[in-house]
N, C-alpha and C positions, 0 to 999 in steps of 0.2 A: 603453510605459514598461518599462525595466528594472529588473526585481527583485533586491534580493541575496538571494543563497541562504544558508541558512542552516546556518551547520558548526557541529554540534551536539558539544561535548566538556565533560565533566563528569568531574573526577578518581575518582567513584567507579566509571566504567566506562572507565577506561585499558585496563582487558584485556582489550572488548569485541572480539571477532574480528571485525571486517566484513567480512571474506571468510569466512566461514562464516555470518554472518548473511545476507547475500547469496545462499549457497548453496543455503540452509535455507526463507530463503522464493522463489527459484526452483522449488524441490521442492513446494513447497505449492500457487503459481500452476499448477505442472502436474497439480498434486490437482484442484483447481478447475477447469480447464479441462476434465479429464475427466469430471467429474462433468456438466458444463456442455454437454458433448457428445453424451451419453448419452441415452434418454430416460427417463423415471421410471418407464416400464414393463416396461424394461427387468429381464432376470432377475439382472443385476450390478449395479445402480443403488444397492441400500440396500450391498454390501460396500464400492464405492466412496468412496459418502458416509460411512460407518463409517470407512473410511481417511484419508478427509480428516479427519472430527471429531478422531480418535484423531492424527494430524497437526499438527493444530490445535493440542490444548491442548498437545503436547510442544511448539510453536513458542513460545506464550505462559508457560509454565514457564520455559525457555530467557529470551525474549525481551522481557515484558513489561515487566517495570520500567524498562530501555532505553525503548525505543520509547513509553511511557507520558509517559515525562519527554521524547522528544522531539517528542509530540505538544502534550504542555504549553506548551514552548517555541514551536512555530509557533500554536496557539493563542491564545498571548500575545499574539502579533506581528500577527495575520494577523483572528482573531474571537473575541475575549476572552470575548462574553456567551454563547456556545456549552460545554457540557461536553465535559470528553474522555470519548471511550471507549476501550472496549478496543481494541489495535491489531488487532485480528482482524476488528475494523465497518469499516476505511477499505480493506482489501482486495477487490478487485474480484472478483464472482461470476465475471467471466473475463475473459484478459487477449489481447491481438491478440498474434501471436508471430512478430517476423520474423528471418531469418537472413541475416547478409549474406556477401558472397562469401570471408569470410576466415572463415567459419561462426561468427561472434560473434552470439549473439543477445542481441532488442532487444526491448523490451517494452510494448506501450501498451495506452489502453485505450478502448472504444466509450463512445456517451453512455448518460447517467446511472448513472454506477459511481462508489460513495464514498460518502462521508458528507457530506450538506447542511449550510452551515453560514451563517450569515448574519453578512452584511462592511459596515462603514459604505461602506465601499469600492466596494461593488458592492451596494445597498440594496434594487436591484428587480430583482435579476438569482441564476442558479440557481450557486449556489457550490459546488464539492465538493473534497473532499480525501481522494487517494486515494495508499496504499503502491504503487510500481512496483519491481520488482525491476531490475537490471543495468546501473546498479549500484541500489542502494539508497538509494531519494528518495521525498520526498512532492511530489507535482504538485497543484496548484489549477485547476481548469477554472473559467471563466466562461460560461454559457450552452451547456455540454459543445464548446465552443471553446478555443481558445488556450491551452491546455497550458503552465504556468508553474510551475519547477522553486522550490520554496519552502524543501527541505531538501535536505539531502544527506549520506550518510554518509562519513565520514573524517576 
């Protein structure tokens, strides 16, 4: 079944940069990734994760009320009896990072990453909704299968 994606515009973020929010959480994904790479016993482990946190809430300053209202909107749409959270829980602990020959990179993500969310839609089945960067969209897995583009910035 084909999904419509969802083009999320609301006049009080006409001056929403999406290519800097796209940037911004590209730069965070590769916080994340590092972090995720590392081990925790590592002797750079806590300044890392410190980089990421400090990361974090300048992304959420930045970007929350955005990304809140367009978590609301798929919400809506997609699993109304579920709350939103902050857009900082649908971020993947790490993300698969590929480059292709025109060195455009691409972004996906392993199973169980996202926030759980229960779908009349999919009643018995593991739902998640996670931020992917490049561009800037929220994907819905089914059963950490079939990758379905639910939003999209622009």
């Amino acid at each position: 079944m084909e999904r419509e994606i969802l083009k999320f515009y609301v006049s009080k973020y006409e001056h929403m940069d999406i290519k800097r929010l796209n940037e911004d959480l590209c730069k965070l994904v590769s916080r994340r990734n590092l972090l995720a790479a590392i081990d925790y016993n590592d002797e750079a482990y806590d300044e890392v994760e410190q980089d990421l946190h400090d990361f974090e809430d300048d992304f959420l300053d930045e970007y929350n009320d955005y990304l809140e209202d367009v978590f609301k909107s798929v919400h809506e749409k997609y699993c109304p009896d579920n709350d939103v959270l902050l857009p900082i829980a649908y971020i993947a602990k790490k993300y698969i990072e590929k480059t292709d020959e025109g060195g455009n990179v691409s972004y996906g993500v392993g199973p169980n990453e996202g926030v759980l969310v229960e779908t009349d839609e999919y009643p018995k089945s593991d739902v998640r909704l996670i931020l992917v960067p490049s561009p800037t969209r929220i994907v819905m897995t089914v059963d950490n299968a079939n990758p379905e583009i639910v939003w999209e910035a622009g």
